[in-house]
C-alpha positions as semicolon CSV with decimal commas, in nm:
position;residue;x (nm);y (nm);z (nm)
1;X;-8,200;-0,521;2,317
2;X;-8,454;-0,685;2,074
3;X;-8,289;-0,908;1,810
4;X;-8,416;-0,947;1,467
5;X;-8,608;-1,234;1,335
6;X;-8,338;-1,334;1,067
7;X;-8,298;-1,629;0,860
8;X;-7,961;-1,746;0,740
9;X;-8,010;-1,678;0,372
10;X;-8,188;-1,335;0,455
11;X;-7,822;-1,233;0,612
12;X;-7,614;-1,336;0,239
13;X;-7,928;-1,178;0,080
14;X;-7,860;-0,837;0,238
15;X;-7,425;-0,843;0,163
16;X;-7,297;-0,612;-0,078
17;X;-7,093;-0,787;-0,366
18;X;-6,773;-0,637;-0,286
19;X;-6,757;-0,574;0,102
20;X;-6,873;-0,925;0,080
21;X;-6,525;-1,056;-0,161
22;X;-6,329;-0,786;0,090
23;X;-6,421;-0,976;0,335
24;X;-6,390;-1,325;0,218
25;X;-6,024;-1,197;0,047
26;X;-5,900;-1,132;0,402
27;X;-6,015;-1,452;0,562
28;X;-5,885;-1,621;0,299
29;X;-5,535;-1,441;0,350
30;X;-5,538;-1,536;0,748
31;X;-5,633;-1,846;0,706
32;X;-5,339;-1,838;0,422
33;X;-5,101;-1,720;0,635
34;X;-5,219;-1,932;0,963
35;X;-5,117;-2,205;0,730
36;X;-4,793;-2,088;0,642
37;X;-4,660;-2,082;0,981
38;X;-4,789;-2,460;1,058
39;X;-5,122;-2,392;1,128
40;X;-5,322;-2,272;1,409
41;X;-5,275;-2,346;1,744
42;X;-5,499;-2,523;1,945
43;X;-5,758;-2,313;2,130
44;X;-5,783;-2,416;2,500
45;X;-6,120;-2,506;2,567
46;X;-6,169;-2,232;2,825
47;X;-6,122;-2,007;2,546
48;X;-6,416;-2,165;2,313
49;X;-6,696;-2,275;2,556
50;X;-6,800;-1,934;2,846
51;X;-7,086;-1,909;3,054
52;X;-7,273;-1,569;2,993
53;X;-7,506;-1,379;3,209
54;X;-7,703;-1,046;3,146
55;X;-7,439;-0,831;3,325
56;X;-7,187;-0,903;3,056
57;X;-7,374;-1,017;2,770
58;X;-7,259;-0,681;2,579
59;X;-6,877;-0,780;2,668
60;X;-6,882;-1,108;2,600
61;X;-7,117;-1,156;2,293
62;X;-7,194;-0,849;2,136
63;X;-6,807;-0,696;2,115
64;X;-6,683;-1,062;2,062
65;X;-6,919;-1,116;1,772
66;X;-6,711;-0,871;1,579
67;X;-6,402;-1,083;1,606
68;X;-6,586;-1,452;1,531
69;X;-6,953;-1,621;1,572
70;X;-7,101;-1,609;1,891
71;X;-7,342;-1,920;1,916
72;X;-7,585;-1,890;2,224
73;X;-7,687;-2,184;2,453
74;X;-7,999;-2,116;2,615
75;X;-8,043;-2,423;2,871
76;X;-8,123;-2,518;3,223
77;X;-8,010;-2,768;3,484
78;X;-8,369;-2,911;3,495
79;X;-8,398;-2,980;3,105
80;X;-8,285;-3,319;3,015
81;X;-8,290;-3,275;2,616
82;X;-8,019;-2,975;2,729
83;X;-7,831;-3,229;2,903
84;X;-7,750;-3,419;2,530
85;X;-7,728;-3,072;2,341
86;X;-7,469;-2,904;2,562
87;X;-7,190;-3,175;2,553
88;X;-7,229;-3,195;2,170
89;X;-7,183;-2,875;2,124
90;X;-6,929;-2,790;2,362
91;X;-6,739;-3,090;2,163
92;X;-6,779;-2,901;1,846
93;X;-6,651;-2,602;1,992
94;X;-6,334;-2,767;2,067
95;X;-6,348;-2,948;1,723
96;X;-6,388;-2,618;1,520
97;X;-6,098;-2,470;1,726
98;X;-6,179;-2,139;1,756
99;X;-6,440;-2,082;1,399
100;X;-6,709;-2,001;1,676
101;X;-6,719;-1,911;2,032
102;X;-7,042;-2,120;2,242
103;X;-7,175;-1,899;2,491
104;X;-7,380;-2,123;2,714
105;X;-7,661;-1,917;2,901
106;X;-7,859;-2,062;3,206
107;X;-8,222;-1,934;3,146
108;X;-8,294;-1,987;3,528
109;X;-8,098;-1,727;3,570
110;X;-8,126;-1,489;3,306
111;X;-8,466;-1,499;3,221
112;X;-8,489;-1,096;3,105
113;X;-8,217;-1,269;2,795
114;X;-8,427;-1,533;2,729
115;X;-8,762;-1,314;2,706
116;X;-8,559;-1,042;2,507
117;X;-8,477;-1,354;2,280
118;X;-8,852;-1,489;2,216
119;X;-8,767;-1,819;2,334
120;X;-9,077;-2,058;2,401
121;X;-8,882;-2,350;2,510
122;X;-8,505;-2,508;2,571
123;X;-8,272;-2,608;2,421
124;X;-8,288;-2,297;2,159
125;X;-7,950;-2,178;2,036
126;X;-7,893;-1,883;1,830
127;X;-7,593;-1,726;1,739
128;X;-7,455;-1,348;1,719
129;X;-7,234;-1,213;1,381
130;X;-7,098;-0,902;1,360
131;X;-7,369;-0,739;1,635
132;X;-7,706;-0,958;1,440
133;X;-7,851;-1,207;1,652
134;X;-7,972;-1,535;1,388
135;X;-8,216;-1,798;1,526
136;X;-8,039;-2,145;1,492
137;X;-8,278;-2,385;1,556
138;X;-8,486;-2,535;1,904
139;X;-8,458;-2,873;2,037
140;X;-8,251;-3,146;2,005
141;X;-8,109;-3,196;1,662
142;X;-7,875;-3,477;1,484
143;X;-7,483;-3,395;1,489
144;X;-7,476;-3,407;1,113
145;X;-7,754;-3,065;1,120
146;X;-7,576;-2,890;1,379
147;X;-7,251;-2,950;1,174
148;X;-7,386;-2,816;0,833
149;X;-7,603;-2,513;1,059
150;X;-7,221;-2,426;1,192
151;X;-7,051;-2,416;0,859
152;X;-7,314;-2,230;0,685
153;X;-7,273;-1,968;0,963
154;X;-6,874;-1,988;0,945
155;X;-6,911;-1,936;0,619
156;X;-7,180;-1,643;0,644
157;X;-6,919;-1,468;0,919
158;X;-6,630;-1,489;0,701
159;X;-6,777;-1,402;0,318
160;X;-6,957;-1,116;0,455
161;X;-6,748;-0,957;0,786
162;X;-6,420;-1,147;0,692
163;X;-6,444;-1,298;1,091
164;X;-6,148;-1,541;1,072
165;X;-6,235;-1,692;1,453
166;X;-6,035;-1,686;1,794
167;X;-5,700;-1,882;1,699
168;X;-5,650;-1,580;1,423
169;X;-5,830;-1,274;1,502
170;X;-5,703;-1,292;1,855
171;X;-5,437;-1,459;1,846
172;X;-5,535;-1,787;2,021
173;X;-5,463;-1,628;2,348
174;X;-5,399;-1,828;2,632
175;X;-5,283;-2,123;2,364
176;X;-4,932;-2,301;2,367
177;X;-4,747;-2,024;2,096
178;X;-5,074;-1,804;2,072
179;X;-5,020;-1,467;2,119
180;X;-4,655;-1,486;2,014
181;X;-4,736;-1,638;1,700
182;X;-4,995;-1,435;1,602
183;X;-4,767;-1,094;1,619
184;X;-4,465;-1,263;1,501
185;X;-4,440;-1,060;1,133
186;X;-4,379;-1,227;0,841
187;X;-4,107;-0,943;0,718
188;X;-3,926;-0,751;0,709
189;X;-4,123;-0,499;0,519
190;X;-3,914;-0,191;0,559
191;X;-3,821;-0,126;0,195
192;X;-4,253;-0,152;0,139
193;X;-4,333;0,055;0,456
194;X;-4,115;0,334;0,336
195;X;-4,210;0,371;0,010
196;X;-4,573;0,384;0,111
197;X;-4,466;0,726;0,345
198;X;-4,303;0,787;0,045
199;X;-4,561;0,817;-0,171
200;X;-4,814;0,951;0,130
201;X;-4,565;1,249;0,110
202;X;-4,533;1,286;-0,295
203;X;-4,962;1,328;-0,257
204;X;-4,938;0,967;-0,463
205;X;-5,250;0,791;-0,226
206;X;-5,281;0,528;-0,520
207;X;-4,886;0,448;-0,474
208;X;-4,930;0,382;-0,055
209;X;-5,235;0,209;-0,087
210;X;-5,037;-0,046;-0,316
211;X;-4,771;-0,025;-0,131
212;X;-4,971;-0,111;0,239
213;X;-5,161;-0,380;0,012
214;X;-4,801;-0,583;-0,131
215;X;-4,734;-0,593;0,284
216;X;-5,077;-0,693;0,408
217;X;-5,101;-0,988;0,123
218;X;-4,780;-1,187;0,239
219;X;-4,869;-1,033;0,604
220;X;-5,298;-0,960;0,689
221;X;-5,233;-0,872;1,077
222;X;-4,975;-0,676;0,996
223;X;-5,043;-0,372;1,224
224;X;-4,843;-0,077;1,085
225;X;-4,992;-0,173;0,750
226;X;-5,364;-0,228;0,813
227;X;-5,320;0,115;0,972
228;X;-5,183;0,274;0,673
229;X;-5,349;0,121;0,411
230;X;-5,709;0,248;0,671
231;X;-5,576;0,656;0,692
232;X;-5,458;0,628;0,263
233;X;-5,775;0,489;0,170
234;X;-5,957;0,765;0,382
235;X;-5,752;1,047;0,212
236;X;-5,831;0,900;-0,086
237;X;-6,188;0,936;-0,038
238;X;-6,193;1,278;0,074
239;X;-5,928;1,421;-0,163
240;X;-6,154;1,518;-0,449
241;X;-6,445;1,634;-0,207
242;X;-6,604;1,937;-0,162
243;X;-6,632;1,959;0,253
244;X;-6,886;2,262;0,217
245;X;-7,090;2,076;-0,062
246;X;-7,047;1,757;0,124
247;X;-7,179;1,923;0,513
248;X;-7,467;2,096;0,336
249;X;-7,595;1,793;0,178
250;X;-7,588;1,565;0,481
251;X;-7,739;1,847;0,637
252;X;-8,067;1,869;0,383
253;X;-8,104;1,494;0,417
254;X;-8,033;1,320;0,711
255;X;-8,158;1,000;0,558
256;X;-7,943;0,992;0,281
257;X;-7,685;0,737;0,382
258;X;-7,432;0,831;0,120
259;X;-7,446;1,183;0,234
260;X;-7,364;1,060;0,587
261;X;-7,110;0,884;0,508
262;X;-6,932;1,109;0,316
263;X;-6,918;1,382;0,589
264;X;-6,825;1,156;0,853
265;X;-6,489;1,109;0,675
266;X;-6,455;1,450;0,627
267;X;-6,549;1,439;1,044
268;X;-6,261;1,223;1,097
269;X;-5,987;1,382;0,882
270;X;-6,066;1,683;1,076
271;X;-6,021;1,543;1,342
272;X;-6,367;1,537;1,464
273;X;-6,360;1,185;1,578
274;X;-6,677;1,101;1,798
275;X;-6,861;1,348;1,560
276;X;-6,803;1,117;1,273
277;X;-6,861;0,782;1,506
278;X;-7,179;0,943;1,602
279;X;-7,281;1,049;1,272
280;X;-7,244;0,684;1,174
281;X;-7,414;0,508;1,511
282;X;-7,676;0,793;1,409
283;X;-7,685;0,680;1,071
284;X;-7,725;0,302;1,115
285;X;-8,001;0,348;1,376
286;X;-8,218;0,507;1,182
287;X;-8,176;0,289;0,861
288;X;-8,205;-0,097;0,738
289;X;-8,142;-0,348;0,478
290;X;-7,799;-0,221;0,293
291;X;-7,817;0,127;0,370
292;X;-7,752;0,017;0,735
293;X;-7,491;-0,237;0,585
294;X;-7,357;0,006;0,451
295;X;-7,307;0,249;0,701
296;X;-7,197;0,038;0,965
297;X;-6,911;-0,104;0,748
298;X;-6,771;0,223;0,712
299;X;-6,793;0,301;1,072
300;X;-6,591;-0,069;1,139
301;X;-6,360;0,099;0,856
302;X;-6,283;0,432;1,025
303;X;-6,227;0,235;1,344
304;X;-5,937;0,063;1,175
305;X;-5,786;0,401;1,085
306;X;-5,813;0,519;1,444
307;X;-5,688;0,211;1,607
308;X;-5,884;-0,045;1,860
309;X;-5,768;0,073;2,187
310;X;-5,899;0,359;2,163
311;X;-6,139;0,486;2,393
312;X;-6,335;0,635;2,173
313;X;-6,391;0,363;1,930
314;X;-6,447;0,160;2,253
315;X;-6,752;0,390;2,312
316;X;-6,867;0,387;1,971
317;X;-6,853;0,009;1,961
318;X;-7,069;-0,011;2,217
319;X;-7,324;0,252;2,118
320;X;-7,321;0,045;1,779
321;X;-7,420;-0,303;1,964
322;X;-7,654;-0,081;2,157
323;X;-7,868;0,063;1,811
324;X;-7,798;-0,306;1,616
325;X;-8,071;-0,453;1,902
């Protein structure tokens, strides 16, 4: 794992306009809807502050960083600036409620993290968004800097990976009304659900999509929805392709990201599911800037249409952390 040398305004440099207002549209309609029903529940601490160690480092930072920033603690029992810097943030953890996850690492004890990491000296903290590690800052810093650093990267998570934090993207588990409140629906959406089958069956794909979107704006967790609206928008893609045109051309260029992208939907409506993951993985190692962007966004896409638990997006998760490092 080698993480990139970002900067902050290097990562909103490299977001595409719209996946960028997609993504800010759908934090905006959690955070909506969190609202609606009160607010969010408090986040128990245990569930905002973890310690993290080499062995699960993948688990607990890389696959979380796809739900909400992961900011990393690098400190030691022996460094007294460390012993000011860890409180504070650990305070801010449980002030955000749930906006970031701290993941405090001991460097005594996982030093192959801390070389992997290019840290000279502790305290450093960095954080982890959507599988890209971003240097915070080293040292001990005022409150009022480690505040603004925080919001920028809140912000960063949700305008460009629409990451709406722990209390809504997971349902504040372990919290007083957590997981209950987060799958409580908002319906009932029967009348909505059947007309977009409906329409799936007349061959209208425009008529479901609308149909999935008029649930998922009063409702954006809502599961049967986010599942249809993934599988319409797929046929919708593929529907005026040409799957021999399409395999020949990804075929004569294996760097042309487009190309790749459009046969691994044609992969996955054929069922050829870890062909088109792989494809993508493929696809996203080999590239940078917003061709990687882009390809990775579609792969986080066509894992929505085959569902999370999944053990093959599982896999394919993984195998993405592996090639984003």
């Amino acid at each position: 794992m080698q993480p990139r040398n970002m900067s902050m305004s290097g990562v909103v440099d490299l977001a595409a306009v719209k996946a960028a207002g997609e993504a800010k549209a759908k934090a905006e309609q959690a955070r909506a809807e969190a609202a609606r029903q009160g607010g969010p529940a408090a986040v128990p601490p245990s569930a905002l502050v973890i310690d993290v160690d080499e062995a699960g480092f993948e688990r607990d930072v890389l696959q979380r960083s796809a739900e909400v920033p992961v900011v990393l603690d690098f400190w030691a029992e022996w460094c007294e600036p460390c012993k000011q810097l860890g409180p504070l943030l650990e305070r801010l953890a449980v002030e955000y409620n749930g906006r970031f996850l701290l993941a405090k690492i001991d460097v005594d004890a996982n030093q192959m993290l801390m070389q992997q990491f290019g840290i000279q000296g502790i305290p450093a903290v960095f954080a982890v968004v959507a599988g890209q590690a971003l240097p915070l800052f080293q040292g001990a810093v005022p409150e009022a800097q480690i505040r603004e650093t925080l919001d920028q990267l809140i912000q960063i998570g949700e305008e460009r990976f629409g990451l709406t934090g722990i209390a809504v993207a997971a349902g504040a588990e372990g919290a007083e009304g957590g997981p209950e409140r987060a799958a409580r629906p908002v319906g009932p959406y029967d009348a909505l659900l059947e007309a977009a089958m409906s329409a799936l069956d007349a061959g209208d794909l425009a008529g479901a999509i609308q149909a999935y979107k008029n649930v998922l704006a009063d409702d954006p967790a809502h599961p049967e929805a986010k599942l249809g609206l993934a599988q319409a928008e797929l046929l919708a893609r593929v529907q005026d392709l040409d799957p021999s045109a399409v395999r020949k051309a990804a075929a004569d260029a294996p760097a042309d990201v487009t190309a790749q992208i459009a046969a691994a939907d044609l992969d996955l409506v054929g069922g050829h599911v870890s062909d088109a993951f792989g494809r993508l993985v493929e696809t996203v190692r080999r590239t940078a800037g917003e061709d990687r962007d882009a390809a990775r966004l579609r792969l986080l896409e066509l894992f929505e249409v085959i569902g999370a638990d999944d053990p093959r997006v599982t896999a394919a998760r993984q195998a993405l952390a592996r090639v984003l490092f």
